[in-house]
N, C-alpha and C positions, 0 to 999 in steps of 0.2 A: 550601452545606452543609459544606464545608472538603475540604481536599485531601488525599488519603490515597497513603503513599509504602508501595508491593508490592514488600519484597527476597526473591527467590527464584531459584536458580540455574538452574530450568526452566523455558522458557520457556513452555511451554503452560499451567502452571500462573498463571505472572505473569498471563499475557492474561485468563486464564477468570476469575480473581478482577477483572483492571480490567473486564472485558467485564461483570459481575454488579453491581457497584460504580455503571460508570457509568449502567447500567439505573436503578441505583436514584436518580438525582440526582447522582452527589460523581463530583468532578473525581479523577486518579489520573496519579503519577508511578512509573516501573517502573526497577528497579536489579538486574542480576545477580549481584552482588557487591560485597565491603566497600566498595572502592576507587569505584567507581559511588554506594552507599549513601550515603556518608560526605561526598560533593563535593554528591549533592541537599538532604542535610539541612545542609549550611553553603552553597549558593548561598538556600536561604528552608525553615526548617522546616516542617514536615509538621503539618496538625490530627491525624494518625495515620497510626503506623506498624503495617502488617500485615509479620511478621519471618519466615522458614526460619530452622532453630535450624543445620542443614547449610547449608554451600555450597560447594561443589567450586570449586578454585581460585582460593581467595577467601584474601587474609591473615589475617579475622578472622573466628570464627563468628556466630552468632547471638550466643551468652551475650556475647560480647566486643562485636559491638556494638550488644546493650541496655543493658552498663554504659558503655561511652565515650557514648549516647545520654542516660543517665539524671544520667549526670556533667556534663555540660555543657547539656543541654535536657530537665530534668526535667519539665516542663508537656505534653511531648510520649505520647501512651497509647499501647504499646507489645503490640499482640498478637500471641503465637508461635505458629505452624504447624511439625509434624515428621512427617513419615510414618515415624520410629524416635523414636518419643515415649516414654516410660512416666513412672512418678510420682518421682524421682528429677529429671530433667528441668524437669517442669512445675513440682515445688517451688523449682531451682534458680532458672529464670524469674521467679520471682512474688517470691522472696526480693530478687531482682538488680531488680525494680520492674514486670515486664511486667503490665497489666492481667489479662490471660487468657492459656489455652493450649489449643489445639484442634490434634488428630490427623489428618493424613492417613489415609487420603480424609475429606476434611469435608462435612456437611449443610453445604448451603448456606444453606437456614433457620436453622443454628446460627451462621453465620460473622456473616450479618446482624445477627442479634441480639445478640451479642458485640458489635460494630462499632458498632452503634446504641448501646448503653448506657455501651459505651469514650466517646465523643465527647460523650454526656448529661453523664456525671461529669467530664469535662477541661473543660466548658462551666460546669457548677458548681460548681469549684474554682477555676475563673477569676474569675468572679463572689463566691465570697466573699473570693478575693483582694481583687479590687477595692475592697469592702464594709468589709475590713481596713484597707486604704492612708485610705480614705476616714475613717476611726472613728481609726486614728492622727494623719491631719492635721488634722481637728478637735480632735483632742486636743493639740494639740504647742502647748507654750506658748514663747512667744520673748521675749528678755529679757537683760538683762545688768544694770540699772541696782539701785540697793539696798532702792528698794521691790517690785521684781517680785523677786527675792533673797530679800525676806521673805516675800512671798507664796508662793511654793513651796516654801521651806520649812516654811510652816503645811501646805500642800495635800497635803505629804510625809506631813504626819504624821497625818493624817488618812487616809491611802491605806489606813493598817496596820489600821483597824478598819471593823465596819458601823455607826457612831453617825452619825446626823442630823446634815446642815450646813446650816448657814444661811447662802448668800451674798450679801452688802448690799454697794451702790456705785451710780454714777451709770449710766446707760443707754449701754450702746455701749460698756461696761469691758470684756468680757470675762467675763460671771459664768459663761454656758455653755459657753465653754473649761475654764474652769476647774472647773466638774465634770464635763467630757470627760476632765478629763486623772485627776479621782481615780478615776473608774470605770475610764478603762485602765489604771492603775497597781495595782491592786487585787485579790483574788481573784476579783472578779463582772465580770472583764474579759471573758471569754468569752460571758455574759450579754449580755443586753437593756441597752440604754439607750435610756429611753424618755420621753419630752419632751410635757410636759401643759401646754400655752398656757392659762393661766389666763386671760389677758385676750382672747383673737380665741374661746374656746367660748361660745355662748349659754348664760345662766345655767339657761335651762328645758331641757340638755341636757346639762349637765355632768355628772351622777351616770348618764346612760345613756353618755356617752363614757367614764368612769372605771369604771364598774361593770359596762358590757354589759346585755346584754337577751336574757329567754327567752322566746321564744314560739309555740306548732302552729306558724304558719303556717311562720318562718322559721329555727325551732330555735334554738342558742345561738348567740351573737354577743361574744364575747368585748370585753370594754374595754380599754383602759390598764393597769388593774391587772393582769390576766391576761396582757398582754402582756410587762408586764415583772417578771411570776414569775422568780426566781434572779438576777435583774439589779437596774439602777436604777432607778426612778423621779424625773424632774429636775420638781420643781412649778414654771416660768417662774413670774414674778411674781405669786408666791401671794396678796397681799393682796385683788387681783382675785377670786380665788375666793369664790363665794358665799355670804352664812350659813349656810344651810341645808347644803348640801356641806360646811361645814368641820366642822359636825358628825357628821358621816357619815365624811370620813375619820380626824380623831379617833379616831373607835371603829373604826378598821381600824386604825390605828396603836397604839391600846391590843390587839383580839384577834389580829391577820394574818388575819380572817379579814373576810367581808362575803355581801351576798345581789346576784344580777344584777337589776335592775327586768324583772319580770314572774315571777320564781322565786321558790323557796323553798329550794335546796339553798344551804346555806353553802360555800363557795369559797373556802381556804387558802391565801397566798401567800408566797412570802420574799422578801422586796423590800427594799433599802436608799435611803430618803427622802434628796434634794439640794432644798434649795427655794434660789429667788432672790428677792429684792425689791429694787427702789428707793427704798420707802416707810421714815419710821419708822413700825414698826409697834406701839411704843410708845403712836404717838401714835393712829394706827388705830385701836386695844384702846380708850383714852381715850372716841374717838369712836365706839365702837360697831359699825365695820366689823369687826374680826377677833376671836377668839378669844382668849382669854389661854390659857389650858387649851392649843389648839392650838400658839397662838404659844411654851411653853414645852416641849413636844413638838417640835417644830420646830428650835428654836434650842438643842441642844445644844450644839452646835460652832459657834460666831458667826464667821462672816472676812470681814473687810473685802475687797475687792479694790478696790484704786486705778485714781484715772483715771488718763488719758493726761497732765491736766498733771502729776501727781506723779512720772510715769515718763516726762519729755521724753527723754533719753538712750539709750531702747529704740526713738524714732520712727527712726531712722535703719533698724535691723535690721528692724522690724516692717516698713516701707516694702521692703524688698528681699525681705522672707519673700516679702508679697502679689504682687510683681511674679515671683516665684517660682511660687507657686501657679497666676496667673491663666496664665505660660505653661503650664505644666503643662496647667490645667482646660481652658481656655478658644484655647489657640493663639495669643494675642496676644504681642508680640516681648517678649521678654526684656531691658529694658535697665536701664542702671545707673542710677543719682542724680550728677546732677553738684554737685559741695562747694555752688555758690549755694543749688540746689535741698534740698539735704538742710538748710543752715542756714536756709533760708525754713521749711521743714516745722517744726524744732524750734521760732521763734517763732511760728508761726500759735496761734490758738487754735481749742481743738478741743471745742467742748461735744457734739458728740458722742461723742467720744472713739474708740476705737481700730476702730469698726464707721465714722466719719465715714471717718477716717484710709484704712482699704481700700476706700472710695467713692469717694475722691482717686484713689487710685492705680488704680483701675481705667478710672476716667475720662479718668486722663489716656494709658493705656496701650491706648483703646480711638480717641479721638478724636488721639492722636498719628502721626507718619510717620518711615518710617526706626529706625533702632537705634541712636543715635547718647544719647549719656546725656541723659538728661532733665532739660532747665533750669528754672529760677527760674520764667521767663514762663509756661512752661505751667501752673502751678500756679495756682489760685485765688487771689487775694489781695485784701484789702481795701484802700480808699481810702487809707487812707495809710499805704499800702505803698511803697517805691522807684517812681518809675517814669523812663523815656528820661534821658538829656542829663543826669544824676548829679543828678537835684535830687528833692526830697521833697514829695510832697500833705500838708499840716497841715491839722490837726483846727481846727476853730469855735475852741475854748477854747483853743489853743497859741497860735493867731494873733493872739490879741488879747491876748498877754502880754507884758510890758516882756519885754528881750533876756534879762535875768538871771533872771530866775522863769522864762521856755519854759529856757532852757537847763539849770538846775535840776532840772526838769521832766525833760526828755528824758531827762538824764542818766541821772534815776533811773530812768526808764521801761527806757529800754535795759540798763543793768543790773541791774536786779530780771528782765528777759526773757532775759539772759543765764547768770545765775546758776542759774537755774528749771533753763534750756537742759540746765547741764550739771551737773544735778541738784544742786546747790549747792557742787558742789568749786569750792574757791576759787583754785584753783593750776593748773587747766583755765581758768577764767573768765579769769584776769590774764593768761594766755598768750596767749587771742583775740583780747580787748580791748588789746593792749598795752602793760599795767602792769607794774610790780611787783608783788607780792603786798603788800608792807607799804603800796604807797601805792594799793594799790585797797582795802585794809583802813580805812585815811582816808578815805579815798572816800565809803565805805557810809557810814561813821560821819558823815561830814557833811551825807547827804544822807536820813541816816537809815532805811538799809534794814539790819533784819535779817537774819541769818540762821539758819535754825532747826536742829534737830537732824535733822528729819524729811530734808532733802538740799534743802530750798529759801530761798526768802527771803521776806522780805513788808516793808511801809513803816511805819516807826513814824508815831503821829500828829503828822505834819510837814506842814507848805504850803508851799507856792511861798516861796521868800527868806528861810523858817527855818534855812539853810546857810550858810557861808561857805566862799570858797577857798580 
């Protein structure tokens, strides 16, 4: 039930209060004075502190040490006893942070209940701490390279208003970070954020999971929408949402208002719409799954969020966030990336993208040993990856290439994977690879790889021994 530290410079008093305490369940540490008080609460804090505002031959009194307790262990609930108590006192207390104040001689009935309700509230202020940590590191976006750059600063500006976004990209981008991060950055950060799987709800239950249900038997049963009254509403991958529902929410997104299935009373919400898709949903509308009416409802605000291959540059950082987190969450060893390992991660490819990426790392941070930085080998890699004794597994199609067309080939392979790598700077690329910059600039050009504006590269339509040396 948590340990409760008794400062009081009488001793009859300390005992009768642990002697009452430990009847009730909770463990009890007793200190006569500051010097005693101050060594129990730095050898292991206290779940609560029962305080004397007096203490004869103490260096600090009561007041003095609720504030050196409230300065340094604020988490800690702090209730003061004085048998020369009055309202001057009590307000000093309460000002300086002490939960409560209770007069000598005290009901004992009073102290308990005091005591009970101190340690109810320090338990749920823990818990929406946690709740907090939790709602910011979902939200926390990681990043450095020029497309995740532009993406937050789209996401920036979006934070400033309540207009509907519409987030599109490939599966495993990051589309629910990224409206984690506009709902904390926002005035409805205190609010709800609340997350509607359009694709795992059965469609014959959708509008009672969005709308609630009233009924004798089991009264009101609030939905989705009600829950996330003055907050978000995030639609996952709204295309999935039903015909009939997208109807229905339509006309909540035109009145704020709707009816629960089984009522009749209209139910007012303030809610700020985020939807995700993968889909075009251009094409959707075309085909007669989705709404247009809705779909322009919806897509005020259209932001792209990039895959993982557009933002190779941030796999480094993302990869140390997640071994970050998982020690954090989960207690697994906190180790580094060693250079092989980080430059395997930037050429792998990731059609999952950045949800594959923390699958990686988790796996390898759960089936690993020791702390020692994590290499190359442990990672995933496919067939014709590196492998022993410096030599390379080739592909069907390389292998049956005259020397001058595989090597053509490769070349271009390896640096079209290189360039991608480091987001298309060229002056990074020619550093790794060995070149100069003006003769990896020849390079491309003979092997025919572009490079684009976006920060990558791609192959013009060239084949095998369209190059010369």
């Amino acid at each position: 039930m948590g340990d409760i530290l008794i400062v009081d410079d009488e001793r009859d008093i300390r005992e009768l209060i642990s002697d009452i305490l430990i009847d009730e369940g909770y463990s009890t540490r007793l200190a006569a004075n500051s010097e005693e008080c101050m060594a129990e609460i730095n050898a292991e804090p206290p779940a609560l502190m029962v305080l004397d505002i007096w203490l004869k031959d103490s260096r600090m009194d009561g007041i003095d040490i609720l504030t050196a307790t409230k300065r340094d262990n604020p988490d800690i609930p702090v209730v003061i006893i004085s048998g020369h108590g009055n309202i001057e006192i009590a307000v000093a207390a309460i000002k300086q942070g002490a939960y409560d104040f209770i007069e000598k001689p005290f009901n004992i009935d009073q102290l308990l209940v005091v005591i009970r309700r101190a340690m109810e509230a320090a338990r749920l202020r823990r818990e929406n701490q946690e709740l907090r940590r939790r709602d910011v590191a979902q939200a926390e976006m990681v990043g450095s390279s020029p497309a995740f750059r532009a993406l937050r600063a789209q996401l920036d500006k979006v934070t400033k208003s309540n207009g509907r976004v519409m987030l599109s990209g490939p599966p495993g981008c990051g589309k629910e970070v990224a409206a984690r991060y506009i709902h904390a950055n926002s005035s409805r950060s205190g609010r709800p954020f609340v997350v509607v799987n359009s694709a795992s709800i059965e469609p014959d239950r959708m509008e009672e999971v969005l709308f609630g249900r009233e009924s004798q038997d089991r009264g009101i049963e609030p939905g989705l929408l009600e829950q996330a009254h003055g907050g978000v509403l995030f639609f996952d991958e709204v295309a999935d949402m039903p015909l009939g529902t997208q109807s229905k929410i339509l006309r909540v997104l035109v009145d704020q208002q709707f009816q629960r299935s089984g009522g009749s009373d209209k139910v007012r919400v303030d809610i700020r719409v985020i939807s995700s898709t993968t889909c075009d949903l251009t094409a959707e509308i075309a085909a007669g799954n989705f709404r247009e009416e809705l779909y322009h409802r919806l897509n005020v605000v259209p932001i792209e969020v990039p895959s993982l291959d557009e933002r190779r540059e941030d796999i480094p950082e993302l990869a140390t966030h997640f071994i970050k987190g998982f020690n954090r969450e989960q207690g697994l060893t906190q180790r580094e990336l060693s250079a092989e390992a980080e430059a395997l991660l930037q050429t792998m490819v990731w059609p999952g993208n950045v949800r594959q990426l923390k699958n990686v790392i988790e796996r390898v941070l759960i089936l690993g040993e020791g702390s020692d930085p994590i290499a190359a080998s442990e990672l995933p890699v496919p067939a014709e990856a590196p492998v022993d004794e410096g030599r390379v597994v080739l592909s069907g199609g390389l292998a049956t290439l005259p020397l001058r067309e595989a090597r053509e080939l490769f070349e271009r392979e390896y640096l079209l994977t290189q360039i991608n790598r480091f987001g298309g700077n060229i002056s990074r690329t020619a550093s790794f690879v060995g070149m100069e910059r003006s003769a990896l600039h020849r390079k491309l050009k003979t092997l025919g790889v572009v490079t684009s504006a976006k920060g990558g590269a791609r192959v013009a339509h060239v084949g095998p021994g369209d190059g010369t040396d």
